[in-house]
N, C-alpha and C positions, 0 to 999 in steps of 0.2 A: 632480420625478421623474427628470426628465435626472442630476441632481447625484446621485441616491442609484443610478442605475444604474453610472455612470463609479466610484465608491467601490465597488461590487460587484464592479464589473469589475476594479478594481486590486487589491482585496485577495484576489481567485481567482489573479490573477497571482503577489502574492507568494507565496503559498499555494505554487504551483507551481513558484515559484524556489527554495521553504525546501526544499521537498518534493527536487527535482533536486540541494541540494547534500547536503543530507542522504544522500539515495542510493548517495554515494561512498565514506561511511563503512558499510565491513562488519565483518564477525566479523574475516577476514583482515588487514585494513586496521588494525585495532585492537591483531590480537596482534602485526602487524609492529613496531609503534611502539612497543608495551610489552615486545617481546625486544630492540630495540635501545636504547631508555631506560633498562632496567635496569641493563648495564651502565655507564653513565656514571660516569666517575670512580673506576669500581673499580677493584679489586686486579688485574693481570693474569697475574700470577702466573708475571712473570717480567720483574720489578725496577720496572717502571712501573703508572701507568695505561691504563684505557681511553679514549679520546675521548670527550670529551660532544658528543651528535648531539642536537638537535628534528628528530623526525621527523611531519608533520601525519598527524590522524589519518585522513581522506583522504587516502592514498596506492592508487598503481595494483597494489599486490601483492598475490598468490595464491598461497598456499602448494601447491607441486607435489612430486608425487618423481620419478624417472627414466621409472616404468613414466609417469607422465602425460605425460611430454615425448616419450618414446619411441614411445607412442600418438601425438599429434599430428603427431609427424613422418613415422612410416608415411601415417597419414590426409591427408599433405600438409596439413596448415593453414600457415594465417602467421598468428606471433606473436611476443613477446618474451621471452627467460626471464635471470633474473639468477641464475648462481649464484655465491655468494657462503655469509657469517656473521655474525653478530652480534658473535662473538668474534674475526671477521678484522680487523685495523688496518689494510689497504689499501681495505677497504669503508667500514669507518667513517670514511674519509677523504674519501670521494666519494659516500657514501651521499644526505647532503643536496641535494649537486646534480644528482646522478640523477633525485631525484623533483620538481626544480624544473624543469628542462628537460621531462623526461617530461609532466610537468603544463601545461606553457607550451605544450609541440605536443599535448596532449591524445590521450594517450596513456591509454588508458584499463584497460588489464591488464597486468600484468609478470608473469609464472611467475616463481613464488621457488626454489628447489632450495639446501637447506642441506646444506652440503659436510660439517658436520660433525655428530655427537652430541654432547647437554650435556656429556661427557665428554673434548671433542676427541679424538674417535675418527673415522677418517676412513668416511664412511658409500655416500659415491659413486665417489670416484677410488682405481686402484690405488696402491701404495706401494711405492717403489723406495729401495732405500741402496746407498752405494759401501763397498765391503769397503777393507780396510785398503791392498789390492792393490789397488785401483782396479778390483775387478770391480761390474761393477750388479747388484742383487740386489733379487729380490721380496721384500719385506716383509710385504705383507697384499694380500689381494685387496680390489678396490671391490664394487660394487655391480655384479649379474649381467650386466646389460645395459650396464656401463657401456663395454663395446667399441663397443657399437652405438652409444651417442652418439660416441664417437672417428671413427667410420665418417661420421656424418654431419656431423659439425662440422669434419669433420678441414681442410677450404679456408680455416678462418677460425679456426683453433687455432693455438697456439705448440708448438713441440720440448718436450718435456721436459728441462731440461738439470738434473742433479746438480750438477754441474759446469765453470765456464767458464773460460778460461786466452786468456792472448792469443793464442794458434795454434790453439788446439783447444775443442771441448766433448768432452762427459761425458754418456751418457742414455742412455735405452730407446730403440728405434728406433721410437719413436710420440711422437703429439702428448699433450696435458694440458690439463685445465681446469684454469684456474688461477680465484684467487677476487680479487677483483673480475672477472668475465666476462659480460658483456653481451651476450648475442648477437639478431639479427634476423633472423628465420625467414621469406623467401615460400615458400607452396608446397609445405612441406616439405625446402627446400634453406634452411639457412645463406649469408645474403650479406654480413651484416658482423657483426663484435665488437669492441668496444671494451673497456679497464678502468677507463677516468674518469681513471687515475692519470698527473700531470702528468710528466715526466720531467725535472723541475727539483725533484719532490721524490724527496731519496736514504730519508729514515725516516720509514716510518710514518705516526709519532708527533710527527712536525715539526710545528711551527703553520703553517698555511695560508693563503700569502701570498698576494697579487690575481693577481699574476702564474700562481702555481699555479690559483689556481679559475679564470681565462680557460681555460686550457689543457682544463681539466676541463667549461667550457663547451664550449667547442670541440669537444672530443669528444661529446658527449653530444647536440648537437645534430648532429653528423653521422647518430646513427643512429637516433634520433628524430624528427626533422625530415622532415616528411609532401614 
């Protein structure tokens, strides 16, 4: 009787261990993995490939847009939101170890915010060019609210620079998301961002050395890391 109670008792346990892992895999979690597996290897359509990423299908992303970021941050929560693409190559450079740190401090949500449409059309940030003259010049507007994230992210955003020269830059006189952007929300205030990306890699598209993925460790655990 002893011996068929303890076998009861372990296999309600696994039960609940399959049950918990299983749990992690969503809808979200699924299309994340099957919009960045897609492009593996493809055409980028413009001279190269894409990177091939394994992305697990338990992963901590949630697909968001502005208006849901923009709520949360009026509402003061803390959270994390990545924006980033599938079709950015600075993402798919550090995408993998993103979700291996995130996972290892157990981090269990990331807001996704896609920068772009299937069309690489840019859908959140506005668009700036330098005329032939060197003036800056709006190109297209972002996305309605996307001042209000400038507003709130602006402590832990970069310049926008067009242009960098050894004496000078070039830009709007506002900050940008840029894509790979990690950012960490208490409260509704911005306290840190990271991009993953090693500053030992100059392309892309470079193979990724130990040296790079430390760095990209490194980062990742700064702003994950409980």
């Amino acid at each position: 009787m002893k011996k068929r109670i303890i076998t009861l008792v372990f296999m309600l346990m696994l039960v609940i261990s399959l049950t918990g892992c299983s749990s992690k895999v969503t809808e979200d979690s699924k299309k994340f993995k099957k919009d960045y597996e897609a492009l593996n290897d493809k055409d980028n359509g413009r001279g190269g490939k894409y990177r091939t990423v394994s992305i697990p299908e338990a992963n901590p992303f949630v697909y968001a847009t502005v208006d849901d970021i923009v709520l949360k941050l009026e509402n003061k929560e803390s959270f994390y939101v990545y924006f980033g693409d599938e079709m950015c190559p600075w993402c798919r450079s550090v995408i993998e170890k993103a979700i291996e740190i995130a996972k290892e401090n157990k981090v269990k949500k990331i807001y996704y915010v896609e920068i772009w449409d299937k069309d690489h059309n840019e859908i959140v940030r506005d668009k700036y060019e330098l005329s032939e003259n060197k003036e800056v010049l709006k190109v297209s507007d972002g996305h309605k609210d996307y001042e209000k994230l400038l507003e709130y992210f602006n402590n832990v955003l970069d310049d926008y620079i067009l242009e960098r020269t050894e004496d000078s830059t070039i830009g709007p006189a506002e900050k940008r998301i840029y894509a790979p952007n990690f950012i960490k929300v208490e409260k509704g205030s911005a306290i840190k961002m990271v991009e993953g990306i090693s500053s030992k890699q100059e392309d892309a598209n470079a193979k990724l050395t130990d040296e790079m993925l430390n760095d990209e460790v490194e980062q990742f655990q700064s702003i994950f890391k409980k």
